[in-house]
Legacy VTK file of the C-alpha trace (Angstrom):
# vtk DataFile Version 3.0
C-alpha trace
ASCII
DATASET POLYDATA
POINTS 430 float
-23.330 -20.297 11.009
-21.435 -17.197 11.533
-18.609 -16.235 9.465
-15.506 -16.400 11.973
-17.161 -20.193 12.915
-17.565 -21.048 9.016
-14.252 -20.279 7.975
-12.810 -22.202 11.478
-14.775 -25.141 10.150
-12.998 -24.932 7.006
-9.660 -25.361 7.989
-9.871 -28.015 10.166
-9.060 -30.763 7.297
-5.471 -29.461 8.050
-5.208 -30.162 11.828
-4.365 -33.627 11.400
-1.467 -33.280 8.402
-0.086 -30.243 10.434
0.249 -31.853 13.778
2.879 -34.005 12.505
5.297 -31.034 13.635
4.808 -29.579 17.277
3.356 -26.285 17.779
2.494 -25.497 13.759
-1.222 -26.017 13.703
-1.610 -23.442 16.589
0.556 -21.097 14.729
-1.363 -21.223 11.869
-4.847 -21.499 13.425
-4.089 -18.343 15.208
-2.503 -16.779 12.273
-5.317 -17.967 9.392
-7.894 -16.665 11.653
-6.500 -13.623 13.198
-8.003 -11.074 10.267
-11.368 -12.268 11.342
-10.844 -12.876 14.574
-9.727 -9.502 15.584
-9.863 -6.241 12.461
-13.425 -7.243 11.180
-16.018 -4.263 11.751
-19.370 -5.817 10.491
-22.788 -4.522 9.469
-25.098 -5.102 6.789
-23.503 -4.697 3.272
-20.451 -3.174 4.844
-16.943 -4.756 6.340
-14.583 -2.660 7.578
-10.875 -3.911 8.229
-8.595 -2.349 10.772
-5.017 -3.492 9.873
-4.366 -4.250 13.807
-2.692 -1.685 16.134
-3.625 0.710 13.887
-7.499 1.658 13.610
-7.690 2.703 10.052
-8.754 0.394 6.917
-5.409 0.554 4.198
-7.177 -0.794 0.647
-3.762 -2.071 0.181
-3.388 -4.065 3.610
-7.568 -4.870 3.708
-7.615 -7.058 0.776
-4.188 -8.679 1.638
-5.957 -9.536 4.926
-9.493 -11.137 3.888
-7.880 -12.848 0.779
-7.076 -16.150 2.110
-11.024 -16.137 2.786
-11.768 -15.568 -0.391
-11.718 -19.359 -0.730
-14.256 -20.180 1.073
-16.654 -17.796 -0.051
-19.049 -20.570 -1.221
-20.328 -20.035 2.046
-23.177 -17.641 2.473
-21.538 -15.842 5.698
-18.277 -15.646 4.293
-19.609 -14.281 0.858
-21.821 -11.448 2.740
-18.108 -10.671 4.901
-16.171 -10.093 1.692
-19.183 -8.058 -0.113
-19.114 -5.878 2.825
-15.145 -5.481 2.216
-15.757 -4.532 -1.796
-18.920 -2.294 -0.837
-16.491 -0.576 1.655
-13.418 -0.324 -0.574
-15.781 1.284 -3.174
-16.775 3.642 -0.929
-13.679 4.549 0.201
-11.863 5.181 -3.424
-14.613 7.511 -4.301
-14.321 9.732 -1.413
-11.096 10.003 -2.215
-8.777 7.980 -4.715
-5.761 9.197 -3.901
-5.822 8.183 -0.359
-3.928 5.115 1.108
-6.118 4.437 4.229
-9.502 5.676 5.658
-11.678 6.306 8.819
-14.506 4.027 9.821
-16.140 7.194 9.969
-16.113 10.830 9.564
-13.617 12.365 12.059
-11.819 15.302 12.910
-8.587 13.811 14.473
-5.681 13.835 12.122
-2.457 12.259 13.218
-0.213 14.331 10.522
0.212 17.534 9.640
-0.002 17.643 5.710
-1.105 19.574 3.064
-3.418 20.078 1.578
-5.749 18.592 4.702
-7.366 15.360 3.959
-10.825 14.900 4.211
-12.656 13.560 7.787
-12.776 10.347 6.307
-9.255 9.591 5.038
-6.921 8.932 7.751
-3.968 9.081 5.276
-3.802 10.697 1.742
-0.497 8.988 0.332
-1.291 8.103 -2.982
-0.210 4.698 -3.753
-0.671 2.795 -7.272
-1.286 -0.447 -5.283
-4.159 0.794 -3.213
-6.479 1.533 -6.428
-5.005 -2.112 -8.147
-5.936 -4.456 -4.701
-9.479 -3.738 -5.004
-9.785 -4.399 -8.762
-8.033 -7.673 -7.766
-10.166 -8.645 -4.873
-13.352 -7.932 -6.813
-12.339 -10.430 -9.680
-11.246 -12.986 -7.619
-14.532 -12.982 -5.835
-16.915 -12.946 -9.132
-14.354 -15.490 -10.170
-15.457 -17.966 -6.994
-18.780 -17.192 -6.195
-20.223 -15.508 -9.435
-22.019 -13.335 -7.374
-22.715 -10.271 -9.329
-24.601 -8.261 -6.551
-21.120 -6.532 -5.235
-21.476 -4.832 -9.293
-23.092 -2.205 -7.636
-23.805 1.557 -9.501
-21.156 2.701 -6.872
-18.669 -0.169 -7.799
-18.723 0.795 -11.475
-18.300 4.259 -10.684
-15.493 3.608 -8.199
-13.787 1.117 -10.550
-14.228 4.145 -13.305
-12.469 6.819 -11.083
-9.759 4.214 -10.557
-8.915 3.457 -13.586
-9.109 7.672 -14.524
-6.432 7.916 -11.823
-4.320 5.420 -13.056
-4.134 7.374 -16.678
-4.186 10.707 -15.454
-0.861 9.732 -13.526
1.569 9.112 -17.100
1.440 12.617 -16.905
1.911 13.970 -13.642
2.804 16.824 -14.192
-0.608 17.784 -15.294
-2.140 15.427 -12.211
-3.829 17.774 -9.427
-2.138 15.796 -6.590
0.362 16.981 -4.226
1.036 15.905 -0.775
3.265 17.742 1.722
4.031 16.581 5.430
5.675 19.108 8.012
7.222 17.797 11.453
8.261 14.216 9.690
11.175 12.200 8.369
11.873 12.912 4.815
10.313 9.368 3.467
7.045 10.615 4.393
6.680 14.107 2.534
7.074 14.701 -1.229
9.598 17.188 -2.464
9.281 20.185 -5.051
6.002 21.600 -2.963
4.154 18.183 -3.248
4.991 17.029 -6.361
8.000 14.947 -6.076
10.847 14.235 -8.016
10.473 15.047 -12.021
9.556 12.286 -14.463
9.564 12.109 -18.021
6.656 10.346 -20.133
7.430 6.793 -19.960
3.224 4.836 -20.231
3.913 3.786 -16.795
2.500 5.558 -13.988
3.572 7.615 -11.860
3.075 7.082 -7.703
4.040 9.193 -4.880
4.629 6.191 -2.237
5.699 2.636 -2.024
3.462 -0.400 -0.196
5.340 0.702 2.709
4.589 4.151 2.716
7.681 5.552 2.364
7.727 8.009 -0.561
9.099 7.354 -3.595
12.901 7.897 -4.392
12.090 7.945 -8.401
7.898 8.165 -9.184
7.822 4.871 -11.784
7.321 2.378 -8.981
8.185 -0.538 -11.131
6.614 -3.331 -9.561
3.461 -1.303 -8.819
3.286 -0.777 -12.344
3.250 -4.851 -13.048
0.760 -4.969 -10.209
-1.444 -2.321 -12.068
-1.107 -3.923 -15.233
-2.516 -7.250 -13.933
-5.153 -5.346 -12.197
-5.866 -3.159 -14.805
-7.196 -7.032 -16.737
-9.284 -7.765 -13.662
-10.546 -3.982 -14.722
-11.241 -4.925 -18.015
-13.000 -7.946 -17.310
-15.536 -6.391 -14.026
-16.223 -3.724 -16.636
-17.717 -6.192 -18.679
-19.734 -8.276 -16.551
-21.364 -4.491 -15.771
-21.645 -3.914 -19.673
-19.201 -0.795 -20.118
-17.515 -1.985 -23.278
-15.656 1.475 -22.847
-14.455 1.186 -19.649
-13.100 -2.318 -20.497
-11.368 -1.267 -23.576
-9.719 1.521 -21.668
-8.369 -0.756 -19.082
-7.123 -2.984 -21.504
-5.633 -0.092 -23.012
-3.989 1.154 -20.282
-2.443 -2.057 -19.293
-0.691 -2.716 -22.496
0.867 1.144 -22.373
1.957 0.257 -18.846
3.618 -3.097 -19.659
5.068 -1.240 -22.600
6.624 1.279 -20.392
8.067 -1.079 -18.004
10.040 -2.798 -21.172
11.096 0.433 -22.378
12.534 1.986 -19.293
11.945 -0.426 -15.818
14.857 -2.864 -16.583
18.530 -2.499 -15.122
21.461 -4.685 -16.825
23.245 -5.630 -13.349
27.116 -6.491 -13.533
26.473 -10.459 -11.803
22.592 -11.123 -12.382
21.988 -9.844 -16.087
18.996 -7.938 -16.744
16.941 -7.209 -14.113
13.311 -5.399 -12.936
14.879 -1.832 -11.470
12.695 -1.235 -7.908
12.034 2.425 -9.292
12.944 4.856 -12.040
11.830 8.192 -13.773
12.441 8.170 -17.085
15.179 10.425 -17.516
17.769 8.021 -17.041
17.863 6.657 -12.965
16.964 3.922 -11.476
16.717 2.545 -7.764
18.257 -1.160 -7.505
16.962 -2.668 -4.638
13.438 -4.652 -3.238
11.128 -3.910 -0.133
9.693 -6.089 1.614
6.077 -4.998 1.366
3.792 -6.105 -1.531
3.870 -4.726 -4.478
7.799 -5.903 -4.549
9.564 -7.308 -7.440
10.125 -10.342 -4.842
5.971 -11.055 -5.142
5.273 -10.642 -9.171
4.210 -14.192 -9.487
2.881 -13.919 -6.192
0.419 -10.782 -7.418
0.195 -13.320 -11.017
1.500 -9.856 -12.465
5.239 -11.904 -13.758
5.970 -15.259 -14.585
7.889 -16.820 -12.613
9.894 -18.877 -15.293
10.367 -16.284 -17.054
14.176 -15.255 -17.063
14.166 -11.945 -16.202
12.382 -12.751 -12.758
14.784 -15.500 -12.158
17.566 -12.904 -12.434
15.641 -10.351 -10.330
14.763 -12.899 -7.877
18.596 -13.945 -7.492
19.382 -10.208 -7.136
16.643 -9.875 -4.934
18.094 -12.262 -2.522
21.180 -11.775 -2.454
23.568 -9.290 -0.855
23.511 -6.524 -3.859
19.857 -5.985 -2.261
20.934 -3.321 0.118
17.544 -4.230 1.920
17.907 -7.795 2.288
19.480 -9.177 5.908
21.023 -12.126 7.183
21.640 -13.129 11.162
21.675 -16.688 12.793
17.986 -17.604 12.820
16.855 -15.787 9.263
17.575 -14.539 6.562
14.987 -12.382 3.884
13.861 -9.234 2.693
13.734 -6.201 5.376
12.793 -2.710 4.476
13.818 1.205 5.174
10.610 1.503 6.828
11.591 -0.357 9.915
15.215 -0.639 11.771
18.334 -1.990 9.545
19.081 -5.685 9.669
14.872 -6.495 10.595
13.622 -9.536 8.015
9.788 -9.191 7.271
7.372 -12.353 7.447
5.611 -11.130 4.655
8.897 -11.579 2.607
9.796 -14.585 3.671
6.262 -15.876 3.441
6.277 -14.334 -0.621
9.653 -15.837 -1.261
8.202 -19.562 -0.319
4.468 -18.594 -2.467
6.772 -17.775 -5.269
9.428 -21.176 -4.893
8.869 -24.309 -6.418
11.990 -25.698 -4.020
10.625 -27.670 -1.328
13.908 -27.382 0.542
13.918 -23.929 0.237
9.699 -23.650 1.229
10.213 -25.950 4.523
13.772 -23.831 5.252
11.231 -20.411 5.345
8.461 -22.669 6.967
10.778 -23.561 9.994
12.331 -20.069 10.040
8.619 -18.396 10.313
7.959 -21.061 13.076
11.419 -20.245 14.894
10.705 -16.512 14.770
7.804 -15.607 16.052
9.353 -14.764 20.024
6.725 -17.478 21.863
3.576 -15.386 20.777
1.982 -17.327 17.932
1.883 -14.579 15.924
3.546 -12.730 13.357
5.566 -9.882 13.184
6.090 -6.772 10.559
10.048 -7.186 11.134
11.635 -8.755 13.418
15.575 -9.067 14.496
17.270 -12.571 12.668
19.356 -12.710 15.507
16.899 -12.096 18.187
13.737 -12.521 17.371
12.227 -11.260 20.551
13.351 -7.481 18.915
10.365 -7.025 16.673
8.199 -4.465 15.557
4.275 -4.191 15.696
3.022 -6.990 17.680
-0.331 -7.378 15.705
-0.100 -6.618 12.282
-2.999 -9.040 10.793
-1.343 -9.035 6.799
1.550 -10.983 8.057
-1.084 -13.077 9.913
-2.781 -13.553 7.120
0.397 -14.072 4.814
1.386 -16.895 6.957
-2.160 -18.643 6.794
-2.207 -18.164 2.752
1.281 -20.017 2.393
0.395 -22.965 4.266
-3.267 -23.683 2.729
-1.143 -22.497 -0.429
0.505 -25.735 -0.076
-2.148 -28.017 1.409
-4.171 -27.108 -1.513
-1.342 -27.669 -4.298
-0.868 -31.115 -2.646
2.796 -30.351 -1.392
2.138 -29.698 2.464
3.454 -33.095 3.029
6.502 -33.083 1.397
7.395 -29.585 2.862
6.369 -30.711 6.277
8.655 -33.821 5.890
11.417 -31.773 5.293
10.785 -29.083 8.041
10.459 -31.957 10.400
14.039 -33.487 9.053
LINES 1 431
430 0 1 2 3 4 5 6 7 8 9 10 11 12 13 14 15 16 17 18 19 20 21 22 23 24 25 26 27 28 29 30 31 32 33 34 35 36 37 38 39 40 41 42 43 44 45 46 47 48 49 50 51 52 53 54 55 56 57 58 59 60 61 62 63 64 65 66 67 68 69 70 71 72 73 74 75 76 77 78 79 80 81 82 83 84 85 86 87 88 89 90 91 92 93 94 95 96 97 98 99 100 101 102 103 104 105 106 107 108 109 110 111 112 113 114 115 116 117 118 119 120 121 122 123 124 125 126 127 128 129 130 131 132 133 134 135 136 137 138 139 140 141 142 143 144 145 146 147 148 149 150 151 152 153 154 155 156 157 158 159 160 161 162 163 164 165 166 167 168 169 170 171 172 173 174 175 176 177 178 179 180 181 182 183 184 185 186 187 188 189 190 191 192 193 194 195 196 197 198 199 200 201 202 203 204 205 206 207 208 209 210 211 212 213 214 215 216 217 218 219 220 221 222 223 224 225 226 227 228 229 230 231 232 233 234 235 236 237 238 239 240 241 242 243 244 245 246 247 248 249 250 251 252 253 254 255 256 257 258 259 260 261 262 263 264 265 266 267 268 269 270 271 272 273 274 275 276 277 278 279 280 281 282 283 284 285 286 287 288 289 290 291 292 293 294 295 296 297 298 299 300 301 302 303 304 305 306 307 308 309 310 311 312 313 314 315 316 317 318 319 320 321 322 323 324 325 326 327 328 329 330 331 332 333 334 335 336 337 338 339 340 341 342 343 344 345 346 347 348 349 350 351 352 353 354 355 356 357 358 359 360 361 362 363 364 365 366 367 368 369 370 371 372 373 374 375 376 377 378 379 380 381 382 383 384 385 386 387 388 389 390 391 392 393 394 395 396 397 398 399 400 401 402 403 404 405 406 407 408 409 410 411 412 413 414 415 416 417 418 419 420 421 422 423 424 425 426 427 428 429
């Protein structure tokens, strides 16, 4: 069987429990099966992932989009899918680690004008902590299911090496050999100071010249990345030792604590109504940037990216800010409210946010209330959106964008397997 039938096969348990509310098992066939369906590139040992209307592979955005799979990786197509996705990523951080997203192939066209050129290969070099952490991620999760060892690969341990070299050669960026300048372009997609950014003291976190979103950075200590790259940093630790590089793993581990440590020294805010709080961004020397994005790495998704614990008070607090008003990013209109972000138009909620705000909820009200927004949303094409007007849903940007797809399909097998699809669907249905 191939993959795209396997994994259809799999979800079919759900049809039955889902059809209880019109029109939501088509939704979320279409949307749990869209990454497959439609951005898969397959040949032997290699997967390549288009995010959608755009024809490059984002690390970031290509694990986000195969890792409601991951589950069913038991099966032999599925498995050889998701090798070919590690293989690729692999492949892709050692031509270059501090790009963000990459060519199927070698190629000469080049959308932007930046400096220093990027390779044929890289279709974008904004380096983003997140994009060396998703693969680390990915990787465990699959050893974790399958125990598969063949994706630890010579090239794997030497990509996973360069990673986590980055990732410590960025506390001190001022002695880091990356610089990035755009010309021709809105000022959230160059660096200032010649390529360097804004200055940053020492803090053991590190540093990162973009968000998820690709918008740069208003302060380089992207404070949620850094959580994200501390968690990662353990899936790190732990590849390195199935591949028997005690160093390696010891660095990782390493690195991790220093980055936690920095975050408790310098990424917390005391906020006038919600206490102490996760700042979105900082640099050391004193600032910090109180808000959340919508795109993953956000403070919104800790739990979500098992990088904060979601009981624990500080992400209660942040999570209240978060959602709330003192946000200057999150939006409310007549058919939504959520997160939004300055990388699409003012008042536009993301389905990714909404979709990480019910993964990281232990309210059923509040789950079915995002369930039956997400279903009210979606402007009659079965499909999610990046953004999307809460007054007017049918204003929306990027019409296939497969992580929000795949978002959507994660939260609802999310809650079939936890055993709570039925009490959320009750109260959707109310």
């Amino acid at each position: 069987m191939d993959c795209e039938s396997a994994i259809r096969q799999k979800i079919q348990p759900l049809k039955d429990e889902l059809s209880l509310i019109p029109d939501l098992w088509p939704l979320f066939e279409r949307c749990f099966m869209n990454s497959i369906e439609t951005t898969i590139r397959q040949t032997p040992g290699d997967t390549f992932v288009i995010t959608g209307d755009i024809p490059a592979m984002w690390l970031r955005d290509s694990t986000a989009q195969v890792l409601h799979y991951v589950r069913f990786a038991d099966d032999p197509a599925v498995a050889d899918m998701l090798e070919g996705v590690i293989a690729r990523q692999a492949e892709c951080v050692l031509r270059d680690p501090y790009a963000n997203a990459f060519n199927r192939e070698p190629s000469g066209y080049k959308p932007y004008d930046d400096t220093p050129r990027a390779s044929d290969w890289v279709w974008e070099r904004k380096y983003e902590i997140d994009s060396l952490c998703y693969p680390m991620w990915l990787a465990e999760k699959y050893l974790a299911k399958t125990g598969r060892e063949a994706i630890l690969t010579e090239r794997f341990h030497e990509a996973l090496s360069l990673a986590v070299h980055v990732l410590r050669v960025e506390q001190n960026h001022a002695e880091s050999p990356y610089r990035f300048s755009r010309r021709n372009c809105p000022p959230s997609d160059t660096l200032s100071r010649g390529g360097m950014g804004e200055p940053v003291a020492f803090t053991g976190m590190t540093w990162s010249g973009f968000r998820p979103s690709d918008d740069a950075c208003r302060y380089g200590y992207l404070v949620p990345s850094n959580l994200f790259a501390a968690r990662a940093l353990q899936s790190a630790k732990r590849l390195a030792e199935r591949l028997g590089d005690a160093a390696l793993s010891n660095e990782a581990e390493a690195l991790s604590a220093e980055i936690k440590a920095g975050v408790e020294a310098h990424g917390k805010a005391i906020h006038p109504v919600f206490g102490e709080i996760y700042a979105y961004e900082t640099d050391g020397l004193g600032n910090a940037n109180l808000m959340d994005d919508a795109n993953v790495p956000s403070l919104l998704a800790l739990p979500y990216l098992e990088a904060c614990d979601a009981g624990s008070s500080i992400y209660k607090n942040t999570r209240r800010f978060v959602l709330s008003k003192e946000n200057p990013y999150y939006y409310e209109g007549a058919l939504a409210a959520g997160v939004g972000s300055p990388h699409t138009p003012q008042g536009y909620v993301w389905p990714i946010a909404l979709c990480v705000q019910a993964m990281t909820s232990n309210d059923a009200r509040e789950i079915a209330g995002i369930l039956k927004t997400l279903m009210n949303t979606h402007a009659g094409t079965g499909f999610m959106h990046e953004s999307f007007h809460p007054d007017d849903p049918a204003r929306f940007t990027r019409k296939w964008f497969a992580w929000a797809n795949s978002m959507l399909g994660e939260l609802v097998y999310r809650l079939y397997e936890d055993g709570r699809l039925a009490d959320v669907l009750r109260l959707a249905g109310a």
